[in-house]
N, CA, C and O atoms as a printed pandas DataFrame, in Angstrom:
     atom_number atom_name residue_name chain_id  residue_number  x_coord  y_coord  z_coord
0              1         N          UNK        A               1 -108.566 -112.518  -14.222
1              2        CA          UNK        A               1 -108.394 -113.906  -14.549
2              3         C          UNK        A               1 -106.909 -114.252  -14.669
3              4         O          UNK        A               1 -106.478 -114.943  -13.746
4              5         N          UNK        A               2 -106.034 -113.903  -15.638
5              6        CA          UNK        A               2 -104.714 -113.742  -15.811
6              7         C          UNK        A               2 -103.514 -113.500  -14.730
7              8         O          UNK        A               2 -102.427 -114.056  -14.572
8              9         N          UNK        A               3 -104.188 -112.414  -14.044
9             10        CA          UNK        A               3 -103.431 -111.459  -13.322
10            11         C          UNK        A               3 -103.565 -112.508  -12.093
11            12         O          UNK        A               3 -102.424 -112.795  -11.732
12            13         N          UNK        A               4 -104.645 -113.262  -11.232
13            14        CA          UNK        A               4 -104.450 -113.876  -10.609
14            15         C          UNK        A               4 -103.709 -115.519  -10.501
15            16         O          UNK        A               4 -103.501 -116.153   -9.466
16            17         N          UNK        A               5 -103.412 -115.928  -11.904
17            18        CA          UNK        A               5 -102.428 -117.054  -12.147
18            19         C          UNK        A               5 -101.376 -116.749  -12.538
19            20         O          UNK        A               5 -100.520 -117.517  -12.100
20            21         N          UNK        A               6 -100.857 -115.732  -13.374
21            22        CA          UNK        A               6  -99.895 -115.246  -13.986
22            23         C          UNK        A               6  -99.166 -113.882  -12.551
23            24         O          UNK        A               6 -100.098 -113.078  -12.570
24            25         N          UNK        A               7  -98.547 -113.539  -11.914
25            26        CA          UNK        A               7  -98.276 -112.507  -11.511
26            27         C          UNK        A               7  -96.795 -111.504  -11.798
27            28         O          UNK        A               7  -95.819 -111.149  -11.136
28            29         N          UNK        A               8  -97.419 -111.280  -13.473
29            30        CA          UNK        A               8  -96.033 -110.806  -13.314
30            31         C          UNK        A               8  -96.825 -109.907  -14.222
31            32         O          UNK        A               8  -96.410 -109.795  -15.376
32            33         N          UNK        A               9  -97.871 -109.273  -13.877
33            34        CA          UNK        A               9  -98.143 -108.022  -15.035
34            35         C          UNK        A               9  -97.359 -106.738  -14.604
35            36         O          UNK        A               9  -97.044 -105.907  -15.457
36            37         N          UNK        A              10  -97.057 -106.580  -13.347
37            38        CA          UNK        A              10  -96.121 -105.170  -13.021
38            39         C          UNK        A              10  -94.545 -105.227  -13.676
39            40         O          UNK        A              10  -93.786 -104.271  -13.519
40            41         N          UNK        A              11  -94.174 -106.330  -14.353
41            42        CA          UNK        A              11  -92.941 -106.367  -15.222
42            43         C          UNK        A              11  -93.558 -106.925  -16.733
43            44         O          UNK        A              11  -93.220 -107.830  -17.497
44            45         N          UNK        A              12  -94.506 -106.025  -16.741
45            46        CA          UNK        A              12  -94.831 -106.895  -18.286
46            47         C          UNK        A              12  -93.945 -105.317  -19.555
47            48         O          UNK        A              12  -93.362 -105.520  -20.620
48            49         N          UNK        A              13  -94.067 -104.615  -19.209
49            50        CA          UNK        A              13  -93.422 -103.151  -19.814
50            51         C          UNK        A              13  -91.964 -103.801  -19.806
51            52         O          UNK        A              13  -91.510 -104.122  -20.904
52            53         N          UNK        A              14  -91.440 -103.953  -19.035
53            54        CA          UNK        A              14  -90.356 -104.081  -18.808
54            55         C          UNK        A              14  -89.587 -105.542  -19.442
55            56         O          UNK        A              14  -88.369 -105.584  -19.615
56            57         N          UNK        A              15  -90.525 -106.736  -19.759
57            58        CA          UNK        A              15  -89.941 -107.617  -20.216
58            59         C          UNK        A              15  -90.185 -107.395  -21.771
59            60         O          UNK        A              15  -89.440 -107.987  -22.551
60            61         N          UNK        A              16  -91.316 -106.469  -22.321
61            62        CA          UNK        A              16  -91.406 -105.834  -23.651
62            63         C          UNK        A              16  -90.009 -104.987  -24.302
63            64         O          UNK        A              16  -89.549 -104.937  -25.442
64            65         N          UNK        A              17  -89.585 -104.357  -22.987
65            66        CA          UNK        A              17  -88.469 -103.685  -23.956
66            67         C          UNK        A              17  -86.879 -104.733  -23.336
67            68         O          UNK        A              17  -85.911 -104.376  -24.007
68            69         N          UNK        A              18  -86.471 -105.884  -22.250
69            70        CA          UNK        A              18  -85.531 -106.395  -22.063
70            71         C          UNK        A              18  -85.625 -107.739  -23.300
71            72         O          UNK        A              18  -84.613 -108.127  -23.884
72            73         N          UNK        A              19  -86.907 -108.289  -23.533
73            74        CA          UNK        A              19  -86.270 -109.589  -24.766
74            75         C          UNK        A              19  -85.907 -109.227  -25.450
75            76         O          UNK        A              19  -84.687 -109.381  -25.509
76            77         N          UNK        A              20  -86.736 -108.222  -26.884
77            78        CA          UNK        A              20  -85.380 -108.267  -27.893
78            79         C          UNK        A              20  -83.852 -108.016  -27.560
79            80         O          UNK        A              20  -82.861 -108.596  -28.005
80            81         N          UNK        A              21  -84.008 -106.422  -26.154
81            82        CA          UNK        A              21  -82.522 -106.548  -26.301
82            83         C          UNK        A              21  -81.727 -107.778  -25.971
83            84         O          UNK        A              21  -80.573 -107.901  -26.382
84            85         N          UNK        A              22  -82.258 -108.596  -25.314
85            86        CA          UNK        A              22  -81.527 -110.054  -25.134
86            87         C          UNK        A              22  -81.147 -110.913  -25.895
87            88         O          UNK        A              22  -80.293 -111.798  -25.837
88            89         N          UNK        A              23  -81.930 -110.544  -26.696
89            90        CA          UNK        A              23  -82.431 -111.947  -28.683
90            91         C          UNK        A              23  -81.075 -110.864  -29.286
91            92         O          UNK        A              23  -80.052 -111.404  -29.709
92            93         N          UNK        A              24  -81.170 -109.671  -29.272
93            94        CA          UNK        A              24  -80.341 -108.626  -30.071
94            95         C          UNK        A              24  -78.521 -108.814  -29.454
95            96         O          UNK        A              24  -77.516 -108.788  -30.163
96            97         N          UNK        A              25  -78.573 -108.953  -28.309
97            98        CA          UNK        A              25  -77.504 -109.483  -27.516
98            99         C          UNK        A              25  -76.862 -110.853  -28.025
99           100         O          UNK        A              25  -75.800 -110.858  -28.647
100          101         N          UNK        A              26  -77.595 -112.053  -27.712
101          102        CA          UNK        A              26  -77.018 -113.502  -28.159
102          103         C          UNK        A              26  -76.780 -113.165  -29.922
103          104         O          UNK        A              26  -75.828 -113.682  -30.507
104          105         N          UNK        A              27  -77.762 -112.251  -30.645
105          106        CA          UNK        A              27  -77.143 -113.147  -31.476
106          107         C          UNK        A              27  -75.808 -111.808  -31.795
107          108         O          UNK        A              27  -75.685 -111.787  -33.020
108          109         N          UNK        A              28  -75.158 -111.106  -31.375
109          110        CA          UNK        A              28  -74.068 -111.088  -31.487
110          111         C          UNK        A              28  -73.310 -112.003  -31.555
111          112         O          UNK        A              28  -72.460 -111.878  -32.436
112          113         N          UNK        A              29  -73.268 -112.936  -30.942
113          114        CA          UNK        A              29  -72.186 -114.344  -31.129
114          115         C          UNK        A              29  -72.665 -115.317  -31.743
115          116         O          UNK        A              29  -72.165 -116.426  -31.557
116          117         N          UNK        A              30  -73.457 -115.199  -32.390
117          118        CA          UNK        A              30  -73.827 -116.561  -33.610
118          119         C          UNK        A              30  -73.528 -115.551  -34.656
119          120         O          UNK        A              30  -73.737 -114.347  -34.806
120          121         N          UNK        A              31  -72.742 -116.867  -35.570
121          122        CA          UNK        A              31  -72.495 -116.841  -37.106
122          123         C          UNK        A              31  -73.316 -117.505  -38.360
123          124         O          UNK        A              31  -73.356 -117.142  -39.536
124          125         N          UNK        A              32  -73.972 -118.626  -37.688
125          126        CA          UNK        A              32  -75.041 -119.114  -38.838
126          127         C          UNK        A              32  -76.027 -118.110  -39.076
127          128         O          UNK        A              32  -76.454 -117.339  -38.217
128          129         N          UNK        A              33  -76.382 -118.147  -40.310
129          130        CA          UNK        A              33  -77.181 -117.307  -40.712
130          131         C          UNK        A              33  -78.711 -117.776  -40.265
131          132         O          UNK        A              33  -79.679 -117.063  -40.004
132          133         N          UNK        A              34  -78.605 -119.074  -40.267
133          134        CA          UNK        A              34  -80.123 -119.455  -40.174
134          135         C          UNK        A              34  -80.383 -119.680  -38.689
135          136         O          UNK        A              34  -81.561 -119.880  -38.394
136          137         N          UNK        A              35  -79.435 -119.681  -37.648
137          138        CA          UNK        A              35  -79.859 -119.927  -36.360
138          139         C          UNK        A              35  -80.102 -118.321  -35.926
139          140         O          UNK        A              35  -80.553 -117.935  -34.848
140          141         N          UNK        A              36  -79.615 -117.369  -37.227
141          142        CA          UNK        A              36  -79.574 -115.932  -36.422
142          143         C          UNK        A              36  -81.117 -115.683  -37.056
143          144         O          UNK        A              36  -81.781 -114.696  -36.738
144          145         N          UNK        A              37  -81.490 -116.486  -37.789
145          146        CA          UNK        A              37  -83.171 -115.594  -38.460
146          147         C          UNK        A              37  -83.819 -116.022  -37.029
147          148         O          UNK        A              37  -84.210 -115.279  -36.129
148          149         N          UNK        A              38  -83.815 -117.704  -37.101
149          150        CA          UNK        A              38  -84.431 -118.548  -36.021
150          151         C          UNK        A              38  -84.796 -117.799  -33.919
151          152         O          UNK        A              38  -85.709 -117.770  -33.093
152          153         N          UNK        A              39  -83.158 -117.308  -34.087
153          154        CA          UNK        A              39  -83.331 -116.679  -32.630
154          155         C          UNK        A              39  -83.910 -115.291  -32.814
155          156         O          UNK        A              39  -84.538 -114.785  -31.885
156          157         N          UNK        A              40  -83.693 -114.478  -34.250
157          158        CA          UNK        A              40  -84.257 -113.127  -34.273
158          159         C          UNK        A              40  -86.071 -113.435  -34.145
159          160         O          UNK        A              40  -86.832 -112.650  -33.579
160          161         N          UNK        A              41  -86.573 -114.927  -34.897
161          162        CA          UNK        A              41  -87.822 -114.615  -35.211
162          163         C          UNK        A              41  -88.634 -114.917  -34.033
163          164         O          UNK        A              41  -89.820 -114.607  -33.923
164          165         N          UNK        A              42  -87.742 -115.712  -32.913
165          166        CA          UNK        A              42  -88.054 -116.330  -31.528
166          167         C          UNK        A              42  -88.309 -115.441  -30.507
167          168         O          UNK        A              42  -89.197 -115.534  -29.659
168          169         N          UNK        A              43  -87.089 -114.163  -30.693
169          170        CA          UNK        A              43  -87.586 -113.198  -29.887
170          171         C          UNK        A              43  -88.403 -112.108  -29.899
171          172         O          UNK        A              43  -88.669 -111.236  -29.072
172          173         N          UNK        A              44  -88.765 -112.360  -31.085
173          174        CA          UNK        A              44  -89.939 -111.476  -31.554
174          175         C          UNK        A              44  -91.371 -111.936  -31.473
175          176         O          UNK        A              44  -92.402 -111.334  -31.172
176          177         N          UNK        A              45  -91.159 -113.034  -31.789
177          178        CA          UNK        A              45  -92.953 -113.822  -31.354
178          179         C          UNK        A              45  -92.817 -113.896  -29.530
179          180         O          UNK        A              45  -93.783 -114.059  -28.785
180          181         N          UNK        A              46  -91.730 -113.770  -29.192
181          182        CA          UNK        A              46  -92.210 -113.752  -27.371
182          183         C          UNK        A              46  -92.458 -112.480  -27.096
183          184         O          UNK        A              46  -93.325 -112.223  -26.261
184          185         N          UNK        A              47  -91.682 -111.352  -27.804
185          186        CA          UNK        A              47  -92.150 -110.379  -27.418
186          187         C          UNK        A              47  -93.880 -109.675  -27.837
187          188         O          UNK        A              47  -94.516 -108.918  -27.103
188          189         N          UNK        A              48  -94.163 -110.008  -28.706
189          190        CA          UNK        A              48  -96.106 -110.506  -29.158
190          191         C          UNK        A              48  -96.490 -111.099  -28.388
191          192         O          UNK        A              48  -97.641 -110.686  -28.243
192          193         N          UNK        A              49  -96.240 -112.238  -27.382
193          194        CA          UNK        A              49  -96.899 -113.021  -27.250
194          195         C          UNK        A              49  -97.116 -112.492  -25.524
195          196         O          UNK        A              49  -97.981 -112.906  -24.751
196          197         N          UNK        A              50  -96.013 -111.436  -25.231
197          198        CA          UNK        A              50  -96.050 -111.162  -24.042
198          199         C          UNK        A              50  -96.604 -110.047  -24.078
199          200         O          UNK        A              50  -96.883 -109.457  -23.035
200          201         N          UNK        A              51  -96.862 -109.558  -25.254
201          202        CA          UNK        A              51  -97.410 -107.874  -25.652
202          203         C          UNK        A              51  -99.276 -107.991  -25.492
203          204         O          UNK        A              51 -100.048 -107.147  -25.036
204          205         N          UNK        A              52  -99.543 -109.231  -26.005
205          206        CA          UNK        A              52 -101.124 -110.145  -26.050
206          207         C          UNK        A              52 -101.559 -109.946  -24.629
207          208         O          UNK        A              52 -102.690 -109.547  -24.352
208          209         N          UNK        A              53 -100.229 -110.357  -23.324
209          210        CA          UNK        A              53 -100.940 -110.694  -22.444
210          211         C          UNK        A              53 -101.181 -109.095  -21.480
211          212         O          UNK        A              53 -101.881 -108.785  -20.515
212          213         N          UNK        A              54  -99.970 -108.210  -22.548
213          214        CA          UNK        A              54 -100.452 -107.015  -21.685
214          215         C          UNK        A              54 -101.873 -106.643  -22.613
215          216         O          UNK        A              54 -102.532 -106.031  -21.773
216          217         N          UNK        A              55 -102.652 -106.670  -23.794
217          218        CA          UNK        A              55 -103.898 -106.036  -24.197
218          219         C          UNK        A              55 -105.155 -107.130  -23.420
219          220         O          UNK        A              55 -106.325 -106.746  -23.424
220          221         N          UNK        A              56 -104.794 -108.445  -22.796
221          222        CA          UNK        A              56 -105.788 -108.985  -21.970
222          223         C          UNK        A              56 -105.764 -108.273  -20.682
223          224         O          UNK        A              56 -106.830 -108.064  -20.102
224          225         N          UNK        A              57 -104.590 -107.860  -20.159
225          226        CA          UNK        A              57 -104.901 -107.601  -18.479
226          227         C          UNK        A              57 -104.984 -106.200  -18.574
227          228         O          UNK        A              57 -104.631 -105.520  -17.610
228          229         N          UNK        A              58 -105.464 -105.597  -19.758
229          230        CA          UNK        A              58 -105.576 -104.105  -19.845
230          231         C          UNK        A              58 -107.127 -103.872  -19.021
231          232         O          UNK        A              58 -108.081 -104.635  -18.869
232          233         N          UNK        A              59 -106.904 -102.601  -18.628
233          234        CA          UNK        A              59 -108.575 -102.340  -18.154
234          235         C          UNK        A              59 -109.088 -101.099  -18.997
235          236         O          UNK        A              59 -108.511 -100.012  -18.968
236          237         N          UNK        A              60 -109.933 -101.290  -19.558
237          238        CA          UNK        A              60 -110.137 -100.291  -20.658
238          239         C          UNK        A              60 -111.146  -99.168  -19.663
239          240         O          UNK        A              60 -110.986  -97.976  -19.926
240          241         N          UNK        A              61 -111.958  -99.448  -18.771
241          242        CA          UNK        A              61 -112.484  -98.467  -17.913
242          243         C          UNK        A              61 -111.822  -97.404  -17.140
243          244         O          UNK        A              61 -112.455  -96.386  -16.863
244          245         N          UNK        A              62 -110.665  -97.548  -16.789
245          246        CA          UNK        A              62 -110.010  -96.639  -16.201
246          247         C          UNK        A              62 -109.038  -96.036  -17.712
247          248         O          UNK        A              62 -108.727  -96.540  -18.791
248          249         N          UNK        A              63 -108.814  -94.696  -17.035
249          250        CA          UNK        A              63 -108.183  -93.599  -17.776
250          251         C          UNK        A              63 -106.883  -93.270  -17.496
251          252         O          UNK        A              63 -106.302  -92.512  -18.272
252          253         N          UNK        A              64 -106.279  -93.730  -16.460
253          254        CA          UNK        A              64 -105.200  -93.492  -15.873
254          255         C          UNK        A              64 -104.256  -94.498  -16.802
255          256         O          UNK        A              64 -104.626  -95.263  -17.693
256          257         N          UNK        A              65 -102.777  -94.221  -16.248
257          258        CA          UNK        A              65 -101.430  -95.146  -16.777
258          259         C          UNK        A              65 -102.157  -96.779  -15.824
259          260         O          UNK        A              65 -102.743  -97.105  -14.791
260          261         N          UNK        A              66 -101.698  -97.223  -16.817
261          262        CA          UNK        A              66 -101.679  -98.907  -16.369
262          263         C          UNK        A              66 -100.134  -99.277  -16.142
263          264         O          UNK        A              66  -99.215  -98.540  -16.498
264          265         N          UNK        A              67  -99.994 -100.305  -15.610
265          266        CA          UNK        A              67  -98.552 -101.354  -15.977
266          267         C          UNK        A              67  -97.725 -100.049  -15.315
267          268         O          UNK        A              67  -96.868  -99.878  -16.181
268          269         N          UNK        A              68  -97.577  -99.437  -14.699
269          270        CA          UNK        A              68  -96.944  -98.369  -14.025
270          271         C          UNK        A              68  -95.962  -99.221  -13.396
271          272         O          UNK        A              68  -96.233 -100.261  -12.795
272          273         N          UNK        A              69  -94.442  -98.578  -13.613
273          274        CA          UNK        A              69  -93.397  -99.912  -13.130
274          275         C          UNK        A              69  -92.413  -98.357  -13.031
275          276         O          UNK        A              69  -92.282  -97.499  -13.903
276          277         N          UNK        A              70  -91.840  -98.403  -11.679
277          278        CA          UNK        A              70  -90.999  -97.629  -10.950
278          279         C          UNK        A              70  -89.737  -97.761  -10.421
279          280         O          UNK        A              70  -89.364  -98.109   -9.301
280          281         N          UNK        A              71  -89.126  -97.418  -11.434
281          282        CA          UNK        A              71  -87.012  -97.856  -11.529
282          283         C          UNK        A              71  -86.215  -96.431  -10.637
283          284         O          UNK        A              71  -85.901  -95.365  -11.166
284          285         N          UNK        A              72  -86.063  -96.731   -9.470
285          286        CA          UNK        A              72  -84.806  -95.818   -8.497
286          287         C          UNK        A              72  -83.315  -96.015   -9.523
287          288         O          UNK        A              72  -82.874  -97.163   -9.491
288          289         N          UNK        A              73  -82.740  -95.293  -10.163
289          290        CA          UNK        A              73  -81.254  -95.521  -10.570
290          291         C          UNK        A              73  -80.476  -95.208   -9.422
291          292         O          UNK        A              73  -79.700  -96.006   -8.896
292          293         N          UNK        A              74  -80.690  -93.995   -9.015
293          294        CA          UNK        A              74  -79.657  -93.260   -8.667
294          295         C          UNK        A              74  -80.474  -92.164   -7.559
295          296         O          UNK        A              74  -80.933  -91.107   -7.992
296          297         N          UNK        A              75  -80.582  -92.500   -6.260
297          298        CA          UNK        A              75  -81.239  -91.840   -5.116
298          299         C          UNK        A              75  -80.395  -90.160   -5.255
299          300         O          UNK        A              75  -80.801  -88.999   -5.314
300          301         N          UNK        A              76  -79.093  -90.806   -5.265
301          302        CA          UNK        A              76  -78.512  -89.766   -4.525
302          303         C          UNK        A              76  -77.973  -88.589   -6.182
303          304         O          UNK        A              76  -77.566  -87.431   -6.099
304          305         N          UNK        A              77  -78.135  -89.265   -7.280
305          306        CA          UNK        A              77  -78.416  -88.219   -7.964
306          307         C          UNK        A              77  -79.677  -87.517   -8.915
307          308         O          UNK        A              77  -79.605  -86.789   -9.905
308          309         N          UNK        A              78  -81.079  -88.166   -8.028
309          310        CA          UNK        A              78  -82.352  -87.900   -8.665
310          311         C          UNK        A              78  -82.761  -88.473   -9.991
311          312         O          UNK        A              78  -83.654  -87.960  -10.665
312          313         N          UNK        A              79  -81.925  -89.821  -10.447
313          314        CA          UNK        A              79  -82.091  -90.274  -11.489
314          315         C          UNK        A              79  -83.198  -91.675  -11.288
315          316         O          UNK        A              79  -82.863  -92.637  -10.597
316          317         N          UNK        A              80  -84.375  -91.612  -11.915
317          318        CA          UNK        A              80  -84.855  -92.495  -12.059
318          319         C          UNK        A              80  -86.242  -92.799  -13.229
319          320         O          UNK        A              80  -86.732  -91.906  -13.921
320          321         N          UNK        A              81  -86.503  -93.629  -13.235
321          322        CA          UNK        A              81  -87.508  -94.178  -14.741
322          323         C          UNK        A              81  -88.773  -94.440  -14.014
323          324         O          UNK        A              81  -88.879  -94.869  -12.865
324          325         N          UNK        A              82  -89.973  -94.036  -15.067
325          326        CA          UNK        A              82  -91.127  -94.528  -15.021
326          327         C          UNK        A              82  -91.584  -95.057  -16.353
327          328         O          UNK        A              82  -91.333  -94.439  -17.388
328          329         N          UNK        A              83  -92.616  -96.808  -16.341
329          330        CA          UNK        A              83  -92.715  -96.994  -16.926
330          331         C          UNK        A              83  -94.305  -97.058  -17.367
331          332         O          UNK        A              83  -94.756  -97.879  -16.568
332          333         N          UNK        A              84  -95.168  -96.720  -18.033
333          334        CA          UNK        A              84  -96.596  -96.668  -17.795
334          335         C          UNK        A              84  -96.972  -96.698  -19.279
335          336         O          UNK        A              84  -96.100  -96.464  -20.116
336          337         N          UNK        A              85  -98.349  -97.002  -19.680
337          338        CA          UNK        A              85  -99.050  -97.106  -20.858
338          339         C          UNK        A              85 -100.832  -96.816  -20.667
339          340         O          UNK        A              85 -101.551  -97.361  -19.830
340          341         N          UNK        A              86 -101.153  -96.038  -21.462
341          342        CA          UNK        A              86 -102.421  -95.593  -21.513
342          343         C          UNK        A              86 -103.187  -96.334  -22.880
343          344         O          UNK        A              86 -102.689  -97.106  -23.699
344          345         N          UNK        A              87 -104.777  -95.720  -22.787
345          346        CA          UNK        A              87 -105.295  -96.959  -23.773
346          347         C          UNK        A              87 -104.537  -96.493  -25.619
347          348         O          UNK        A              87 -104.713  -97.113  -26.668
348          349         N          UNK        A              88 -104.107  -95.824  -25.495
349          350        CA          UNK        A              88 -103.293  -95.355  -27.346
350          351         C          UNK        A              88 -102.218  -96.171  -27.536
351          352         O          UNK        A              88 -102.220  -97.043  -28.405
352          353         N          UNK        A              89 -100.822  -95.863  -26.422
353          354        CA          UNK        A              89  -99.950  -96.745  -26.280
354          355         C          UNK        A              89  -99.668  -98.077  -26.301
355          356         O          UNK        A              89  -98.663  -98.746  -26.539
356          357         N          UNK        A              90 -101.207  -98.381  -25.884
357          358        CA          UNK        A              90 -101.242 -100.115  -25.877
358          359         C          UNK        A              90 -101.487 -100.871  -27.198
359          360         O          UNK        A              90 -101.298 -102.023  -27.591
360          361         N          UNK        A              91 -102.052  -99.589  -27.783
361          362        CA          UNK        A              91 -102.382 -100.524  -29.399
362          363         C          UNK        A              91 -100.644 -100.465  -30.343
363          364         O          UNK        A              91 -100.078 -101.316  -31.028
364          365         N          UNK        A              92 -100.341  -99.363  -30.034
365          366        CA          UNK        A              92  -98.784  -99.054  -30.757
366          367         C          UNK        A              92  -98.020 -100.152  -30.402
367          368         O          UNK        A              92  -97.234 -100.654  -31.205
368          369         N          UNK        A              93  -98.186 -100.615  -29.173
369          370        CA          UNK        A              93  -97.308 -101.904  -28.517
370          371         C          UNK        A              93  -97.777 -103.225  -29.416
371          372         O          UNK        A              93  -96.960 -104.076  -29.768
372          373         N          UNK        A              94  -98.925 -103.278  -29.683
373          374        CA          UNK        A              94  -99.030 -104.395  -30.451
374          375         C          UNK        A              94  -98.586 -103.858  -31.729
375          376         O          UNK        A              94  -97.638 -104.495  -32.189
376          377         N          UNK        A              95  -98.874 -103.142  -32.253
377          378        CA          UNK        A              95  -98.688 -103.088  -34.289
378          379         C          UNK        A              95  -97.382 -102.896  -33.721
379          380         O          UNK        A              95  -96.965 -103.209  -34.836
380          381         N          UNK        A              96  -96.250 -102.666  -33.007
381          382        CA          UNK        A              96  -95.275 -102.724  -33.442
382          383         C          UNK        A              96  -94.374 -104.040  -33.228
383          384         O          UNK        A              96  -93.491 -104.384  -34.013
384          385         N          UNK        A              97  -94.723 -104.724  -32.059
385          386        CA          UNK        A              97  -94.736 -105.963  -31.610
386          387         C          UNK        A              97  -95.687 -107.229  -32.542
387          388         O          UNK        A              97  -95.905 -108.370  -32.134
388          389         N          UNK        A              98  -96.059 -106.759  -33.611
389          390        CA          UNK        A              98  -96.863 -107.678  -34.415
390          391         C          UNK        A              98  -95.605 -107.355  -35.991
391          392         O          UNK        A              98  -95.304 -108.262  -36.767
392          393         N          UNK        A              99  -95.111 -106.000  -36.113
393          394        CA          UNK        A              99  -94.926 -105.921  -37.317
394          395         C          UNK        A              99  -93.261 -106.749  -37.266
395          396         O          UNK        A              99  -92.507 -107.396  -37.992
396          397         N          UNK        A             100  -93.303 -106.506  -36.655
397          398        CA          UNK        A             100  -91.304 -107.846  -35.904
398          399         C          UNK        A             100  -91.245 -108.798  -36.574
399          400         O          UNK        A             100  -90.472 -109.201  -37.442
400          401         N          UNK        A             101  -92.759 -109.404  -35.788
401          402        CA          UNK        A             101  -91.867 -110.787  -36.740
402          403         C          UNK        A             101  -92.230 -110.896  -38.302
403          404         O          UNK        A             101  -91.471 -111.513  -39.050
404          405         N          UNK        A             102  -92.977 -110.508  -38.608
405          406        CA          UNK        A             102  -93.553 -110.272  -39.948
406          407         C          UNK        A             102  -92.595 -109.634  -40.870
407          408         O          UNK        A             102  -92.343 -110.160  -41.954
408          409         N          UNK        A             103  -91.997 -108.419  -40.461
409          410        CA          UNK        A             103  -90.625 -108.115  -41.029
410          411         C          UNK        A             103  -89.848 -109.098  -41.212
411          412         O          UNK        A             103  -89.664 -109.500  -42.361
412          413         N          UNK        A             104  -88.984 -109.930  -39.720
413          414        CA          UNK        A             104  -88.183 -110.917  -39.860
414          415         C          UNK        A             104  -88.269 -111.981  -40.432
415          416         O          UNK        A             104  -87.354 -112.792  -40.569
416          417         N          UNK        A             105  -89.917 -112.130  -41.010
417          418        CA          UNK        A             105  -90.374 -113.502  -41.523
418          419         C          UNK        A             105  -90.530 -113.186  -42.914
419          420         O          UNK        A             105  -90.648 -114.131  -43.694
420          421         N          UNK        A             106  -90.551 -111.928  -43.383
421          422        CA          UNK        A             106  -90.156 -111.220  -45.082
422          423         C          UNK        A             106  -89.078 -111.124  -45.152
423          424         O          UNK        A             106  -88.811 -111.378  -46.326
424          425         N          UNK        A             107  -87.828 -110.815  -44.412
425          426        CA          UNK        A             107  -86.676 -111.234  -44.948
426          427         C          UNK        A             107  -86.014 -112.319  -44.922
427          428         O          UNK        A             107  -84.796 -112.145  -44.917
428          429         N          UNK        A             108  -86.494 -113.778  -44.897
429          430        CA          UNK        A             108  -86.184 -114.749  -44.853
430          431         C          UNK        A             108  -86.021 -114.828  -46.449
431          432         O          UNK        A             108  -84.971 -115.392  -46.758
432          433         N          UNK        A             109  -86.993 -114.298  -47.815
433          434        CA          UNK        A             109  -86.856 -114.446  -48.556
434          435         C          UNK        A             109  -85.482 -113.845  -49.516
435          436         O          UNK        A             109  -85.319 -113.979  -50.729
436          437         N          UNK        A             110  -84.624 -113.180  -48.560
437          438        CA          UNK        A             110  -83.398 -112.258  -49.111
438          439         C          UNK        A             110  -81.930 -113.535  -49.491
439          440         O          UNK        A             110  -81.817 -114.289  -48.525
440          441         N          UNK        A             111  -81.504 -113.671  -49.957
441          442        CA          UNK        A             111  -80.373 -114.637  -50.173
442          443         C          UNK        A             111  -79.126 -113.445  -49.822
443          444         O          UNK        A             111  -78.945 -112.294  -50.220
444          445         N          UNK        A             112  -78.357 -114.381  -48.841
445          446        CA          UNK        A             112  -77.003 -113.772  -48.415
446          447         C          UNK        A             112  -75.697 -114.634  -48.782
447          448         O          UNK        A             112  -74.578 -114.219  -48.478
């Protein structure tokens, strides 16, 4: 269902671990405190929200790696990445992608 309107489940691994570092990136250069909770808590509910759409396009019948995503670095010195998730991995992706913003949304109560 998803997979045929949406086509970007073969970078869904991959946009799981590039937003925060991106959210973690910008806010290097912000100084407000409250635009830095705001963009920390922003990139954390996208990264949930993109973590959701990998436990819908999961196939729980097969046993094999899913979301299998294949990075060449370096041909000529045998360097390269695989990215894949099985049915255990996929739940860790959410509780940890769920516990983000929930953290970031408990330390809102800290005064700086």
């Amino acid at each position: 269902m998803f997979n045929s309107i949406f086509n970007f489940n073969s970078y869904l691994l991959l946009l799981i671990i590039l937003v925060p570092i991106i959210g973690a990136f910008i806010l290097l250069f912000i100084k407000d405190v409250n635009k830095i909770r705001l963009i920390a808590l922003n990139s954390s509910l996208l990264t949930f929200v993109i973590s959701l759409f990998l436990w819908l396009l999961f196939d729980n019948s097969s046993s094999k790696f899913q979301f299998v995503q294949y990075l060449d670095w370096s041909s000529e010195l045998n360097i390269s990445c695989t990215l894949g998730i099985d049915g255990i991995s996929l739940f860790f992706i959410l509780l940890t992608s769920l516990l983000f913003p929930l953290c970031i949304l408990h330390s809102w109560v800290v005064k700086v």
